[in-house]
N, C-alpha and C positions, 0 to 999 in steps of 0.2 A: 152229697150233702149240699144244702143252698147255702148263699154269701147268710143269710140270714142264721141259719146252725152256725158257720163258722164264727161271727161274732158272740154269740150265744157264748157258744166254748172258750173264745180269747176270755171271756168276764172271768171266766172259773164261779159260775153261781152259788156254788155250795159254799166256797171259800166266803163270797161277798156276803149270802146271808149270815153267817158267823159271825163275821163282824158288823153286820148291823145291829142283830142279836147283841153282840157285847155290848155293843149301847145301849139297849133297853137295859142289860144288866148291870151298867154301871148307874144308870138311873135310878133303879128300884134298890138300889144299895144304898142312895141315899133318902128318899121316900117311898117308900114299897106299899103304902095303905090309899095313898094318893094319886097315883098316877094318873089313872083318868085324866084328871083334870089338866096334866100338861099332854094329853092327847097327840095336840097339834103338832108341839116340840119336839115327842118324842117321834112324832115321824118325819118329818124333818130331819131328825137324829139318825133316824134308821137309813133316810136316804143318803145322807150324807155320806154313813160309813158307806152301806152298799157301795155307791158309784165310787166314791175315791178307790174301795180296794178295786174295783173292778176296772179303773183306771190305771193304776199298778201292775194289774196283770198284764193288760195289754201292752204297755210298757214293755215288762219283762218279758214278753214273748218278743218283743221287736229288737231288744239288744241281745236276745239270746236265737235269733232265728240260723244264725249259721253252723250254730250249736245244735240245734233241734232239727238242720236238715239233716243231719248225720243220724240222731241219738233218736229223733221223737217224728221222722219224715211227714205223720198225719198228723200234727197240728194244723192248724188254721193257715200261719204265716208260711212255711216251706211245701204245705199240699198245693199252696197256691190258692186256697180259696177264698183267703182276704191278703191282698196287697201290703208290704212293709207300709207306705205312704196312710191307706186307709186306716192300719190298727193305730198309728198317731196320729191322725182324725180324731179318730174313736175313743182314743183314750184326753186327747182336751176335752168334746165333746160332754164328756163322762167328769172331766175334773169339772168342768162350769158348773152343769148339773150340781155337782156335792158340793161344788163354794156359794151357788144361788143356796142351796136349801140349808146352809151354813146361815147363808147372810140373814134370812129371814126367819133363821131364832134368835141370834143377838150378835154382836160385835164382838163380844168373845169365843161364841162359838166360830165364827170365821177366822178368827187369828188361830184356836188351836186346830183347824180345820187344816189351814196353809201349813204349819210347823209337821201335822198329821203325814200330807203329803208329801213333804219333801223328806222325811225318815222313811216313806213307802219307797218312792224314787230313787233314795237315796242307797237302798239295800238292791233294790232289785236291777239297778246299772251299775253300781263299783261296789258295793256292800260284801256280797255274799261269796268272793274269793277271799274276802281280808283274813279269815278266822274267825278270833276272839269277837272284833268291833264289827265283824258280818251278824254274831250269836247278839250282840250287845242290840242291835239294830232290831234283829228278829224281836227281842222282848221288848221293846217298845214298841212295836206295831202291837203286840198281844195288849199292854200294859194300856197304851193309848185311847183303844174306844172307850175303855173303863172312864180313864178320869174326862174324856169325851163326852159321858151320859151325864158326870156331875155337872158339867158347866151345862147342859142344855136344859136342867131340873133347876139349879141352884143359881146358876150365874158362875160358879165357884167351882174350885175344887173340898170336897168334901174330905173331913180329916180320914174317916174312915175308908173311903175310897183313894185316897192317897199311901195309908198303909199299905191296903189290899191287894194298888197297883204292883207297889214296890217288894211285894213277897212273890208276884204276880211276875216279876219281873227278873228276880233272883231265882227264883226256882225254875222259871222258863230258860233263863242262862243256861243253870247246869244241866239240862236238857239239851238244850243245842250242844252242851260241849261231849253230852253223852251220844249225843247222834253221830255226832265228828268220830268217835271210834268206829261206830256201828259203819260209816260211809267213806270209812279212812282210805281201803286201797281204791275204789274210784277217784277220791278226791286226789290222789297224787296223780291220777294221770291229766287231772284239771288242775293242775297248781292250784289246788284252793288250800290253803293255810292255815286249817285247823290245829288246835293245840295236839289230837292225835298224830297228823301227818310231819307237825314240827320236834315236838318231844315227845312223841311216845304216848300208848295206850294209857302206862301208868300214870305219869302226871294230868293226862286230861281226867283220867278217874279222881284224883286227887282234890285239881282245881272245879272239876263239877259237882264235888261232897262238899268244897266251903261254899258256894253258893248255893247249895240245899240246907246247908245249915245256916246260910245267915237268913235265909228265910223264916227257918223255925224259931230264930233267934227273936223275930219281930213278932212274930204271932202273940203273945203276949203281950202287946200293945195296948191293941183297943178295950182288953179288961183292965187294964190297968188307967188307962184313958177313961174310964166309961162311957162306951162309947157304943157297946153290943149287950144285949140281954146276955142271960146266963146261958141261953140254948146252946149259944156260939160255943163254950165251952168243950162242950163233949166231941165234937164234929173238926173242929180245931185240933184236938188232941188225936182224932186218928190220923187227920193229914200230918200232923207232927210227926207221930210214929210211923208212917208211911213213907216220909221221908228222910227217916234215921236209918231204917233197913233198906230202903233205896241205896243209898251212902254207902251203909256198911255192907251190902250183898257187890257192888261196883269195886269197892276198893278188894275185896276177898278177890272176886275175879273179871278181872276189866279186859275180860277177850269180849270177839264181837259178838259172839252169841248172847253171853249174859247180857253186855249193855244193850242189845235191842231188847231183851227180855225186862230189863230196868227202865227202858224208853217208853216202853207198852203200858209199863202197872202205872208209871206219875202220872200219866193220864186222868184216872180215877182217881190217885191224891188229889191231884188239882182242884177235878170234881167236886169231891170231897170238903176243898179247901175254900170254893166258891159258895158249896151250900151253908159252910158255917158263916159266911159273913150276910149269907142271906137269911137266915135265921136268928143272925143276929143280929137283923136291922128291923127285924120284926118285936117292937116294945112296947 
């Protein structure tokens, strides 16, 4: 493979488009009929997440390369086909990139730009042994393009995309804390310090059903805000129930086979959870 695939691969594409996407999505969450018209912004937006995660990765391939000579030999960084020294090139090269296209939406899009970055940074070089505040880290990167697309549409954060983040953010917790069972005996031969590897399947099952429930706790917000048509309603109501039997299938039986099989279906709540608030910014 040429220097030129290896870099390709350090971005992880699929990952960056996702989050570029989640900015469009946090934009149309808060004018979904309009969009057009911030065009410009919204790409912009797009670039911005792109290159920052894609920035991040490379990153994390660089403080994880003597790790990945062992575990992952053909990556980019230990096949040898891009240099430790080049992937951090690559990845400022990549951060300028998404702080210029930051800077030339607005002033606050570059401030949560910088903040965006250093929570990517932040997970992917001491973050993601910690446990709990590794999972904490993870949903704010999820959470982040969201209220990213508000500022690049509104200037602002949007009250609804502020809810949205923070369910967004809560129910992506008890995911990571459910994956920490699912990845429990790897993680102890990494010290990584998941609440599985420190107390046990049970209480990570435990502490990952209150944050699936403080989630569902909020979902009634924005009706009560008015803030979403009534669409929102029905679509809100499965991701609820979605994540009540999540909860209560995990706590029944928190071996690792169930929680991957409970890791798999919030997927589709999420989904779920996404299209109600898109639905119901449509008024």
């Amino acid at each position: 493979m040429s220097k030129i695939g290896g870099y390709f691969r350090l971005m992880r594409p699929v990952n960056c488009l996702m989050i570029g996407f989640a900015v469009i999505v946090g934009a149309a969450l808060v004018n979904p009929t309009h969009l057009s018209a911030f065009w410009l912004n919204l790409a912009y937006g797009f670039v911005t997440g792109f290159t920052l995660s894609a920035a991040s990765m490379a990153i994390n391939d660089y403080y994880d390369r003597e790790i990945d000579a062992v575990n992952e030999p053909k990556r980019p960084i230990p096949s040898g086909l891009v240099k430790p020294q080049e992937a951090m090139i690559f990845a400022m090269t990549l951060t300028a990139i998404g702080f210029s296209a930051a800077y030339f939406t607005s002033l606050y899009c570059l401030i949560t730009a910088v903040i965006a970055w250093i929570i990517f940074v932040t997970y992917t070089t001491i973050g993601k042994r910690s446990g709990l505040p590794g999972n904490f880290l993870v949903s704010a990167c999820v959470a982040i393009p969201l209220i990213y697309g508000s500022v690049v549409i509104a200037g602002e954060v949007a009250l609804n995309i502020l809810i949205f983040a923070c369910m967004a953010f809560l129910s992506n917790t008890g995911r990571e804390i459910t994956k920490g069972i699912v990845d429990a005996e790897g993680d102890r031969t990494q010290n990584v310090k998941t609440l599985a590897v420190r107390y046990g399947n049970k209480i990570a099952a435990l502490v990952a059903s209150v944050f699936y429930v403080s989630a569902i706790l909020l979902s009634p917000a924005p009706v009560l805000l008015n803030l979403v048509s009534f669409g929102f309603i029905p679509l809100v109501l499965v991701f609820d129930i979605g994540l009540v039997l999540s909860s209560l299938l995990l706590l029944r039986d928190y071996s690792r086979e169930n929680a991957r099989r409970v890791k798999k279906a919030l997927l589709l709540w999420f989904i779920v959870g996404l299209l109600a608030f898109l639905v119901g910014a449509l008024r």
